[in-house]
N, C-alpha and C positions, 0 to 999 in steps of 0.2 A: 477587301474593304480598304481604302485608301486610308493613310497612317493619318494625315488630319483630323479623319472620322472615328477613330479610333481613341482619338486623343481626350475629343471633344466628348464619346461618352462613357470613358474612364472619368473626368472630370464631373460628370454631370452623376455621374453612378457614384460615384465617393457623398458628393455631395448628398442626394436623395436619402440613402441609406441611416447618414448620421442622422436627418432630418426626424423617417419616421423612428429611429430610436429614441431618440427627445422626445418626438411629439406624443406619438401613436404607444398607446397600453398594449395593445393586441401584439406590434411589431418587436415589443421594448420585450414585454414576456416570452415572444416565441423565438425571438433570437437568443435571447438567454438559456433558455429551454433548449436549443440547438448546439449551444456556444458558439452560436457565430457572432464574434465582432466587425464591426463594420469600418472600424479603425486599422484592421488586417487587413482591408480590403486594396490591394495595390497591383493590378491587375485582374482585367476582364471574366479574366478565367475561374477568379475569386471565387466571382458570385455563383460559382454550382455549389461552394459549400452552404450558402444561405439555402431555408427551408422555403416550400412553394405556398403561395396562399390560395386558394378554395375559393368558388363562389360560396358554399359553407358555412366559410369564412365571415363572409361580408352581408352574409341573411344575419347570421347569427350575432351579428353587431350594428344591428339595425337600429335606430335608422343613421346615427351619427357618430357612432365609436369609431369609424375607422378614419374621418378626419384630419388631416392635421395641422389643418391653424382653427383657430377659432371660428363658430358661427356667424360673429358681425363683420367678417371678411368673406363669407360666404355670399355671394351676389346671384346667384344663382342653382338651381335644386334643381334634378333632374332625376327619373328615377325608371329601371326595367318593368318589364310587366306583372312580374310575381307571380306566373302562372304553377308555376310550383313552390310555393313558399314564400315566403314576406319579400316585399318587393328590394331590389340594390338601390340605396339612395347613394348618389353620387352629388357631389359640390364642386361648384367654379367659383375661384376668386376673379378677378377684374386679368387678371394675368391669363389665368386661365380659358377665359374666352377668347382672351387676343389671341393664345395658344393654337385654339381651336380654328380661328379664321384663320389663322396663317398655313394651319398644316392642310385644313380644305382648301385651301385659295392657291397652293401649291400641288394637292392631286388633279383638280380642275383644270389648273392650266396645264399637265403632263395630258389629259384626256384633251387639248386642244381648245379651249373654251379660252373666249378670249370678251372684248366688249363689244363687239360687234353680234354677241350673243344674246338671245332673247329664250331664258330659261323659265320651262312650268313645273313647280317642283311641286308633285300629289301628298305628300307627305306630312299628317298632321301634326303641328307642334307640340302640345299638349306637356307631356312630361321627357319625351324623346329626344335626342342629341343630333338626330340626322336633320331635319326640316332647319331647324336654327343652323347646325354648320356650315349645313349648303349652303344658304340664303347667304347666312354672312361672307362664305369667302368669295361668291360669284359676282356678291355686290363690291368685295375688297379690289377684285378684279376690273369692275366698270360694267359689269354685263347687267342686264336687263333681267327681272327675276319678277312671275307671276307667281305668287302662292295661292296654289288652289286647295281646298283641303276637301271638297265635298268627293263622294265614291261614285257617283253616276257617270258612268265611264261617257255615253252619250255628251254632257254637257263639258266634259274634260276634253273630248275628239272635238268638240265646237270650239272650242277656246285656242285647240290645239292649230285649228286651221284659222278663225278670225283673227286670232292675237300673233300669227305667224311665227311662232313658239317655233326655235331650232335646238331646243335640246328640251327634250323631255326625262324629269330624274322620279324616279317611281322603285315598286318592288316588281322582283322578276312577276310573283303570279298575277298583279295590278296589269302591268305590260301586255299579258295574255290573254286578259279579260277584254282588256282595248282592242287587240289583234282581234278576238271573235265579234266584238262589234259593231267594229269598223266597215264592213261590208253592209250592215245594213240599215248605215248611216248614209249612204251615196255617195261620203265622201272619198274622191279622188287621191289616194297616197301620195302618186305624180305631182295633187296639189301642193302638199304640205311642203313648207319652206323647213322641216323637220330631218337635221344631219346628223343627232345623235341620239341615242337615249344611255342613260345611264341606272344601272342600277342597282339596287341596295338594300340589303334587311335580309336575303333571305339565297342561299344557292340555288344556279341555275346550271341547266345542261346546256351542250355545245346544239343540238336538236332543238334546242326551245331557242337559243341566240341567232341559230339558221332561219327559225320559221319568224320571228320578230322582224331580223332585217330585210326578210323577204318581203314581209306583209308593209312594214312602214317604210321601207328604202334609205333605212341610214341605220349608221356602226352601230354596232349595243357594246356597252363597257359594263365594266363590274368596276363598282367602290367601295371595298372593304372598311367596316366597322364593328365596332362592339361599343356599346352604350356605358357599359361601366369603365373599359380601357381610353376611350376616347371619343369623339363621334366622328364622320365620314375625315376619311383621308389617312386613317391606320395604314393603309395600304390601297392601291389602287391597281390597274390595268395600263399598260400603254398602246401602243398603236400595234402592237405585235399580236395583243389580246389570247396569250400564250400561260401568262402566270399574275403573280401581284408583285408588286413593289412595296416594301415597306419603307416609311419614312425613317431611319435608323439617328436620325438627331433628333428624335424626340423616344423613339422607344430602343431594347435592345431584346434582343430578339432571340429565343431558344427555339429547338424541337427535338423532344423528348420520345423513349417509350413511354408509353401510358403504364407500363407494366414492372420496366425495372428503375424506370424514372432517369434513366441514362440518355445522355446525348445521341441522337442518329447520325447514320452517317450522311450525305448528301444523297437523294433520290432513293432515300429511305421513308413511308409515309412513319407520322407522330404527330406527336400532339403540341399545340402550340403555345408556349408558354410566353408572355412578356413582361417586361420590365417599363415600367414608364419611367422616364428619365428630367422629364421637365414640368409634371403636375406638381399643382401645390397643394390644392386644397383634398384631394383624394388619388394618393400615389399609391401603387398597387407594385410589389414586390413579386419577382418569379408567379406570377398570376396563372393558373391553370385555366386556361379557357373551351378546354374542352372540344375545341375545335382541330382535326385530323388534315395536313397537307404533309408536303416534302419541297427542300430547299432543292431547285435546280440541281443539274450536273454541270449544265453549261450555262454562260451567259449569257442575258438578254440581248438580241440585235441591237437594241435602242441604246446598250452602252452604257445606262443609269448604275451610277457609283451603289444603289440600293440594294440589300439581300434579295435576292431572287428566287420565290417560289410559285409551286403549284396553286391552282386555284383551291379552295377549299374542298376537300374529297368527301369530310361530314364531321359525324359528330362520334367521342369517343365514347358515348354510351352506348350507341348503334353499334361499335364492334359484334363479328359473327367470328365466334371460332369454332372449326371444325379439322377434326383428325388433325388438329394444332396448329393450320393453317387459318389463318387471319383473314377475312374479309370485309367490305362493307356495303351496303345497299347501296351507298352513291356509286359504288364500281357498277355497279349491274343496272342500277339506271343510263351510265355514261355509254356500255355497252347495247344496252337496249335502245340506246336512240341514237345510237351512229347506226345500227344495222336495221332498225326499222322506219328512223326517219321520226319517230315522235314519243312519247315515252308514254305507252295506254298502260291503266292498273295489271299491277301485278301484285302476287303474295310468294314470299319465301319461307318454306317451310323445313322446320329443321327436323327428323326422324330418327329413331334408331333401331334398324330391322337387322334380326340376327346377331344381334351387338354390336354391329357396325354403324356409326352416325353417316345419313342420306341427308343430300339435299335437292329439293324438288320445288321448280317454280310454277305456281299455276299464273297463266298468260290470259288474260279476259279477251277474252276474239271478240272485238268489235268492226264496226264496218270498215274501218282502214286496213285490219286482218283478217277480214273476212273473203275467204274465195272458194269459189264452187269446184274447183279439183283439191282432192284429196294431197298427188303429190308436190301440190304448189305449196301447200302448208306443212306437209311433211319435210321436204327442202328447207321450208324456212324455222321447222325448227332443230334441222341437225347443227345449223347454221349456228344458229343460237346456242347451242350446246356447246361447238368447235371453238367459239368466241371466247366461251366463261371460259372453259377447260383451260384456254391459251394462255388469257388474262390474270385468271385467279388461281390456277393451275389445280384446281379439286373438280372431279366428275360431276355435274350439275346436270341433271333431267329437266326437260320443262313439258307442260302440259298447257295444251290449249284446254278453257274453261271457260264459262259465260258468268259471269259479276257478280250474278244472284247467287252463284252456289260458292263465292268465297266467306272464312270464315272472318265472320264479325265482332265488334270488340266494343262494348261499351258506346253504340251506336256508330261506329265508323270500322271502317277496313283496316285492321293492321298490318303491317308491312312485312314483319316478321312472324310468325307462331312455331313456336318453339315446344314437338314433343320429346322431345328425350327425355 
């Protein structure tokens, strides 16, 4: 990290810190509770003494406790889904929004986007952080910005070709849906003036970004966000399409184990912890975001002064441990679609036969795996075994199985079932 950058969020982290001690009951108590002063804080390295804060945290100080300026400076409300528990209300002061265009209007133009741009962003505004960031920093930028918000992929591929639309910003499974119904639209991909898509909300595999830029004929980027930490531009992709970039003058940036809460080393995966450095109205301390990558070994081609990491690998509730070795479904997804090309259902099943913990994947044989010799599919699944074994280093069996006879869960297929 270049010593300007260093400087700049030592300064900006001294500052935050005393802020939410003043302002924030939650921050003022639980630093207390810790003893960490924020007045000791005189070096970077400080902040591992400060304690982490919880999505938890920020349910259980719903909707407005964690705050810290007042309400009649709040200009803007914006809040997660709450599918598991009270929703995260977050606030933007007038600062804060400018924040926000600036650090989108800055990942944007790293992915290339310029004014000569004619951007369809699927994304509905509603209570969400992404639809508003993008618009704003694209428009900061001078580009062209369609907001489409309706789901009929049909009349989104019509817009996509009449309105000459060159960047399409969408979620990875949205993209997928358009790929399958694009064909039987007649429209021409060749047509589309369409050079990039972007996208956002949700992890995708390298299989799913091959078959996207197959089908539409332009780049796919990933733009990292989280809705409570910030909205798009947390972190972004460059031209490498290798890892993310985070923007490190607005946030600072940890990766943790999830287990002894200690720092990793570099191309260690962890969990991803942040610091926002320049929010006002809802600043968020050593933030546990739950989300699993690893900081490069090497640096990015593109040279960017940025921390450099892997793309996100998953989530750290999805952790699988067996015989103490660590794994995660997105590993086996990632494998499953470099060696078959597309990522068809699977179930992971945990066992413990003889006292020993097994793991056994059932593979759904549909018509992409489907072949009428026996040793064609026998091959491909030692294949499959040689892969995990290599990757995750734990003996992993798989089985071909057809869809109906996997186990169901509350009306949907779970990924994992877990008998030990």
């Amino acid at each position: 990290m270049p010593e300007d950058l260093k400087i700049l969020q030592l300064e900006r982290l001294q500052a935050i810190l005393n802020r939410v001690y003043k302002e924030v009951p939650f921050y003022r108590h639980l630093f207390d509770k810790f003893n960490f002063n924020p007045e000791d804080l005189s070096e970077l390295e400080h902040l591992k003494k400060a304690p982490f804060t919880t999505k938890e945290d920020l349910r259980e100080n719903y909707p407005y406790n964690m705050f810290a300026v007042p309400l009649r400076e709040v200009v803007r409300i914006l809040a997660t889904s709450g599918t598991t528990g009270e929703p995260i209300v977050v606030g933007y002061t007038r600062n804060d929004l400018a924040t926000l265009t600036e650090i989108s209007s800055l990942a944007l133009k790293n992915l290339g986007i310029s004014k000569e741009d004619v951007l369809q962003i699927t994304f509905h505004p509603g209570l969400f952080s992404s639809a508003f960031g993008i618009q704003s920093g694209a428009e900061k930028i001078g580009a062209s910005v369609i907001p489409v918000h309706f789901e009929d992929p049909r009349k989104q591929l019509k817009i996509l070709q009449d309105y000459r639309s060159t960047v399409l910003i969408c979620s990875p499974s949205y993209a997928l849906w358009l790929s399958e119904v694009l064909p039987q639209t007649g429209i021409n991909p060749n047509s589309l003036m369409l050079k990039k898509i972007i996208l956002c909300g949700e992890p995708f595999t390298e299989a799913q970004r091959n078959r996207l830029e197959e089908t539409f004929k332009a780049d796919v980027y990933n733009l990292y966000s989280i809705t409570e930490v910030f909205g798009p531009g947390l972190a972004y992709e460059c031209k490498e399409k290798k890892g993310l970039h985070f923007q490190e003058k607005h946030f600072l940036i940890e990766v943790i184990n999830p287990e002894t809460l200690d720092s990793v080393a570099p191309g260690e995966v962890g969990e991803l912890v942040i610091t926002t450095l320049t929010k006002e109205a809802f600043p968020l301390i050593r933030y546990r975001t739950g989300d699993l990558l690893s900081i490069q070994v090497d640096p990015c081609p593109c040279e960017s002064p940025y921390i450099y990491t892997s793309p996100i690998l998953g989530r750290r509730d999805d952790l699988i441990i067996v015989r103490g070795i660590k794994f995660h479904p997105a590993q086996v997804d990632r494998i499953m679609s470099e060696l078959l090309g597309d990522l068809p259902p699977y179930q992971i099943h945990l066992l413990r036969i003889e006292g020993l913990e097994e793991v056994l994947i059932y593979l759904a044989l549909g018509e992409k795996l489907f072949s009428d010799s026996f040793l064609a599919q026998e091959e491909l699944r030692k294949k499959l075994e040689e892969k995990l074994l290599l990757e995750i280093n734990l003996p992993i069996k798989v089985k071909f199985a057809s869809l109906s006879s996997f186990e169901k869960g509350e009306g949907k297929y779970p990924k994992v079932i877990d008998k030990r």
